[in-house]
N, CA and C atoms as a LAMMPS dump frame, in Angstrom:
ITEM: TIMESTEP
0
ITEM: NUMBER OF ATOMS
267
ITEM: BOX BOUNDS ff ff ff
-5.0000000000000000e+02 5.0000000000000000e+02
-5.0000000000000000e+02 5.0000000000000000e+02
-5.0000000000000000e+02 5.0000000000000000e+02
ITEM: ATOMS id mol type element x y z
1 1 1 N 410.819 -390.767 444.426
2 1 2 C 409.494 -390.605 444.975
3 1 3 C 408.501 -391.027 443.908
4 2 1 N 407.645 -391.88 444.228
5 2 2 C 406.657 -392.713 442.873
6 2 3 C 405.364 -391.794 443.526
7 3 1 N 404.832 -390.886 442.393
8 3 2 C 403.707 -390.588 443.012
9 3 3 C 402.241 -391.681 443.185
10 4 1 N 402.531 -392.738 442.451
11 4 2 C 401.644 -393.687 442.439
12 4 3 C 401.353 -394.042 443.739
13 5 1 N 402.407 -394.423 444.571
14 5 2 C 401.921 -394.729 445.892
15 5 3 C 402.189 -393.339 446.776
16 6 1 N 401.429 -392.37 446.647
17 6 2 C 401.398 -391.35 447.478
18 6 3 C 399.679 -391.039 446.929
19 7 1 N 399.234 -390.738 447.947
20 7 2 C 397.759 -390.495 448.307
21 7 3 C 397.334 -389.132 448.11
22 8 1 N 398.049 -388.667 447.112
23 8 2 C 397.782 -387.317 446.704
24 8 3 C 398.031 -386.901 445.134
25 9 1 N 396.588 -386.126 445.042
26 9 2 C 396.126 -386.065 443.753
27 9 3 C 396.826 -384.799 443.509
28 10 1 N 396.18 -384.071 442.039
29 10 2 C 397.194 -382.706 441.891
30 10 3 C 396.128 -382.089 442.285
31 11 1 N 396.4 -380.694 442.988
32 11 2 C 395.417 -379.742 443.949
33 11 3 C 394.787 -378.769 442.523
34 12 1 N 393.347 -378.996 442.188
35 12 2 C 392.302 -378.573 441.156
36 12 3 C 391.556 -377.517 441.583
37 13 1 N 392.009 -377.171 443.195
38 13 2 C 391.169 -375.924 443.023
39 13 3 C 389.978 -376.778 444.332
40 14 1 N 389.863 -378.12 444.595
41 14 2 C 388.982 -378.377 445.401
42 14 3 C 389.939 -379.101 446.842
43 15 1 N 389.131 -379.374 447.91
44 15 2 C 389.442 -379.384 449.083
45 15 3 C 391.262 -379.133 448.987
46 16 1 N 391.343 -377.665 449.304
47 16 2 C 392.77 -377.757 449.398
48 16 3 C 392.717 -377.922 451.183
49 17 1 N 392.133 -377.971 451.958
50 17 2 C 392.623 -378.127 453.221
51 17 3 C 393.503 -379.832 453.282
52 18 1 N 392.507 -380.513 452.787
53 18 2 C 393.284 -382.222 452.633
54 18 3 C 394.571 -382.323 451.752
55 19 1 N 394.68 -381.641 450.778
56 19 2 C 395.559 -381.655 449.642
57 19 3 C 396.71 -380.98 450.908
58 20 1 N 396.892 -379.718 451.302
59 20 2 C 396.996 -379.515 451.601
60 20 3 C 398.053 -380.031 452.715
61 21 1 N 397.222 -380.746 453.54
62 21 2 C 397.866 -381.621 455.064
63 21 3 C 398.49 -382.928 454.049
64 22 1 N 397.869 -383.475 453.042
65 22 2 C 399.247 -384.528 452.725
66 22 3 C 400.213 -384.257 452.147
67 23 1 N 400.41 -383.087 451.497
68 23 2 C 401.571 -381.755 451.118
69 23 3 C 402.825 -381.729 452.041
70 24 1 N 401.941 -381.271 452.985
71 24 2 C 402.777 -381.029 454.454
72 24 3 C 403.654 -382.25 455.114
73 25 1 N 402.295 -383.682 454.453
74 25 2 C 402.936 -384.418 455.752
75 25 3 C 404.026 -385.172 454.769
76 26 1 N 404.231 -385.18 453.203
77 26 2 C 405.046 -385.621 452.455
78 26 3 C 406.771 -384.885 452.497
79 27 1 N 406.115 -383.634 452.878
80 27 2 C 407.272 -382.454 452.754
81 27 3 C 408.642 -383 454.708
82 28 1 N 407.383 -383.586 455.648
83 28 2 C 407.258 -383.93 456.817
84 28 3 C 408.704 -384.973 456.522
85 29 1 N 407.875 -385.821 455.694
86 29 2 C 408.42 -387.442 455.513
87 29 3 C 410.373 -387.091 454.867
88 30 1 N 409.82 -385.879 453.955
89 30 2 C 411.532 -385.934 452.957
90 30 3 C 412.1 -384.89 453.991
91 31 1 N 411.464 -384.356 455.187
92 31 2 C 412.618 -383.667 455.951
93 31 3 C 412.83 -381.959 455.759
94 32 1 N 412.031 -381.596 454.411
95 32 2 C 412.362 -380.269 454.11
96 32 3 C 410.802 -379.207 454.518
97 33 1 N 410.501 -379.607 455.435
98 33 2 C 409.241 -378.573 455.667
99 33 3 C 409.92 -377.09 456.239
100 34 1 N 411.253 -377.054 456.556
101 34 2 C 411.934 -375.491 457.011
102 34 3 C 411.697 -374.848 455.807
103 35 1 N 411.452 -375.002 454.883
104 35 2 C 411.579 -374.107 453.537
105 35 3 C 409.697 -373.093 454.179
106 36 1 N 409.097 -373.953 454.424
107 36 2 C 407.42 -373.466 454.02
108 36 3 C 406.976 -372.801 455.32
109 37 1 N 407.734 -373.467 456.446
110 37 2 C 407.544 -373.137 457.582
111 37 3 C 408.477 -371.793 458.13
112 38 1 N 408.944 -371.187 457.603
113 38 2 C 409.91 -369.972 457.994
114 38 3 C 410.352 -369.181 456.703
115 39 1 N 410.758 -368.075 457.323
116 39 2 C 410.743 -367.126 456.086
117 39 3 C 412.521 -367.576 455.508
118 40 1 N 412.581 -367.377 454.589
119 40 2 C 414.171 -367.473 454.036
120 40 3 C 414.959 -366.726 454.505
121 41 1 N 416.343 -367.364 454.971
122 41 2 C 417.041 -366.859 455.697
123 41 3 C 417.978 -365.71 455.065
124 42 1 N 418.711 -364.663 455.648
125 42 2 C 419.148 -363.643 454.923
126 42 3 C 420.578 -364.721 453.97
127 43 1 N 420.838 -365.618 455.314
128 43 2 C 422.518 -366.112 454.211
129 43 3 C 421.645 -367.584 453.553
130 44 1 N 421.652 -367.677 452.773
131 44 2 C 420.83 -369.16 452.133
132 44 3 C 421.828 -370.288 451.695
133 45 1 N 421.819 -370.929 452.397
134 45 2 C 423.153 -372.248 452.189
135 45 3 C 422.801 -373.139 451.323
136 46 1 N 423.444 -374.12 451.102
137 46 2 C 422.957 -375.277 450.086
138 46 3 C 422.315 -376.266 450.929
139 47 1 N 422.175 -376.707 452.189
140 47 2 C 421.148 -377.186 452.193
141 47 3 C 419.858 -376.308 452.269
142 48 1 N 419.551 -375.148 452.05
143 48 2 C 418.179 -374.36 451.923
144 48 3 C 417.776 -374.575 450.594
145 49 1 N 419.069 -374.42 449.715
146 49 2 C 418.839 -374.395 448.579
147 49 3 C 417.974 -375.652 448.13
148 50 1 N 419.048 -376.676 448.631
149 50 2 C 418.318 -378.096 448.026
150 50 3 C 416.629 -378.512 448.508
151 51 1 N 416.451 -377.772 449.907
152 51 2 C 415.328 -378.104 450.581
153 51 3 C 414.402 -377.35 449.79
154 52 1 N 414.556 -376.087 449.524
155 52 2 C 413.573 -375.198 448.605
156 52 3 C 413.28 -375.663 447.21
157 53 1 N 414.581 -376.03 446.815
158 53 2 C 414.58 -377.257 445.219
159 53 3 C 413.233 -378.281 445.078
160 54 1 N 413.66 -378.88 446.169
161 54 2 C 412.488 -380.75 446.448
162 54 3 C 411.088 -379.792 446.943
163 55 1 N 411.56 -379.079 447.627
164 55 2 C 409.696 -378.833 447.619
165 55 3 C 409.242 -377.712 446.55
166 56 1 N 409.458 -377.297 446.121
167 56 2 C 409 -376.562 444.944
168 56 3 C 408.906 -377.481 443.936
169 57 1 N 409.278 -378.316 443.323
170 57 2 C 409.69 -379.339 442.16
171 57 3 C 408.162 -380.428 443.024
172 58 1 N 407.989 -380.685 443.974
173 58 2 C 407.367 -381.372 444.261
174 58 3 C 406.032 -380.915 444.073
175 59 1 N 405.915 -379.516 444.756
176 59 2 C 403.976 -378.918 444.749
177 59 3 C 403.857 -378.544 443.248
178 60 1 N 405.108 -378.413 442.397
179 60 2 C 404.903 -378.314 440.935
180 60 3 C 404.264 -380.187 440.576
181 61 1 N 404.984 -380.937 440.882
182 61 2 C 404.191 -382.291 440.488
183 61 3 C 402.813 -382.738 440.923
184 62 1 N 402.353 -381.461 441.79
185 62 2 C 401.316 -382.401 442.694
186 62 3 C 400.074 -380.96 442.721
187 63 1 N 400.234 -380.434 441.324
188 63 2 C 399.593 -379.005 441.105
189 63 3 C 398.453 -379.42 439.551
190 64 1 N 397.546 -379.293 439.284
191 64 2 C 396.829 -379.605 438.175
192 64 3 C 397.587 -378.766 437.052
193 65 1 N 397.314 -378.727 436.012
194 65 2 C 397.585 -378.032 434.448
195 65 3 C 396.913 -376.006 434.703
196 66 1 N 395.614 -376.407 435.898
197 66 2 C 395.715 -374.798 435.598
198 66 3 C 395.869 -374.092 436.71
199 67 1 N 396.46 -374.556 437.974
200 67 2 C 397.132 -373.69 438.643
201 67 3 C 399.086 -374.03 438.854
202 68 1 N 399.441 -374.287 437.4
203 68 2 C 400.671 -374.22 437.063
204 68 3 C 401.147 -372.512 437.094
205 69 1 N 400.744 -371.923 436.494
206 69 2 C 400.822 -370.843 436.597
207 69 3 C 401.597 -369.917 438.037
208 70 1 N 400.851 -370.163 438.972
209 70 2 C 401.337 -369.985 440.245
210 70 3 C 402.733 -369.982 440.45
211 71 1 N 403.268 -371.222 440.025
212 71 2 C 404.676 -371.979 439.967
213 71 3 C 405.845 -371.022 439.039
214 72 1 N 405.951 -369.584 439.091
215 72 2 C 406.809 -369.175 438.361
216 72 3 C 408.114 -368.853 439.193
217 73 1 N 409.41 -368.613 438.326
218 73 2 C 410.814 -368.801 438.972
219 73 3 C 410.856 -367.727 439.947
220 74 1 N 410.029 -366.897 439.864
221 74 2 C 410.351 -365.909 440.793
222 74 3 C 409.43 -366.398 442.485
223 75 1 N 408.603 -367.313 442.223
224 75 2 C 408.387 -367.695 443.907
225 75 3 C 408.665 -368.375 444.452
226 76 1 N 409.022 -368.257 445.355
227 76 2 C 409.614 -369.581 446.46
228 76 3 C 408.67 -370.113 446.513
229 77 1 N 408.77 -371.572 447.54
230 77 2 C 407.981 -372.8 447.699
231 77 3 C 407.034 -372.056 448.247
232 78 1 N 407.489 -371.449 449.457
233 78 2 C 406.478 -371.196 450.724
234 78 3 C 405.541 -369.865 450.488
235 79 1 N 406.384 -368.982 449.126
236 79 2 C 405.177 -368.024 448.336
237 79 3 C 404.095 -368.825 447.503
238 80 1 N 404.049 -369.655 447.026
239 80 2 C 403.402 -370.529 446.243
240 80 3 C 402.156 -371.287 446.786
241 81 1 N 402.874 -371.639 447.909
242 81 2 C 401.36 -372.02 448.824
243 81 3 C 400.289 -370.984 449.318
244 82 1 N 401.125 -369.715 449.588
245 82 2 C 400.177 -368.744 450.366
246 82 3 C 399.776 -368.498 449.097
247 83 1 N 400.195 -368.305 447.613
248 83 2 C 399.393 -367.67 446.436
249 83 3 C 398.097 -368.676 446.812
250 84 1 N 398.423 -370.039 446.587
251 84 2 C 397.039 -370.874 446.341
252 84 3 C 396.105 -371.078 447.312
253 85 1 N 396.341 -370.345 448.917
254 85 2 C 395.814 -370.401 449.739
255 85 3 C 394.593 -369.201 449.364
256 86 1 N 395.469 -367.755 449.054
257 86 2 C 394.674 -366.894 448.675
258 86 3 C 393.329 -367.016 447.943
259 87 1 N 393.701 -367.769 447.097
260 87 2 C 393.135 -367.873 445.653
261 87 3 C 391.909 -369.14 446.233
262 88 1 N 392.022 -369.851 447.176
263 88 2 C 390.768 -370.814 447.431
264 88 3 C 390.24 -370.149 449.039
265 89 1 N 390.229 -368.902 448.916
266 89 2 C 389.764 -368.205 450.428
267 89 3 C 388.533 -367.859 449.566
């Protein structure tokens, strides 16, 4: 994945609604939006695993220097978004 040709900057804290929808529609494109869109399942298989992998590794690439933070081992992908949702309400 070259972020060069992807139309998305790292999310600074401003318009996360746009950041946001090309998040979604990238997550759309690689197939793994079940991770963000549903809660984790009680038995977690390896493809959850791998799907939760690529999108976490991804909103970590596509996150500025100071809401890295957010990104710690203990949250899932789909906790990570609602943190930064919180945080720009």
């Amino acid at each position: 994945m070259e972020k060069a040709k992807r139309n998305i900057n790292p999310f600074d804290g401003e318009k996360y609604s746009v950041w946001k929808s090309r998040i979604r529609a990238l997550f759309a494109v690689l197939d793994v939006s079940k991770v963000i869109d549903n809660e984790m399942p009680d038995v977690v298989d390896d493809a959850w695993k791998k799907a939760e992998k690529c999108v976490k590794s991804t909103l970590i690439v596509y996150l500025s220097d100071s809401f890295l933070n957010f990104a710690t081992n203990d949250n899932s992908a789909r906790q990570l978004l609602m943190l930064l949702l919180q945080t720009v309400r």
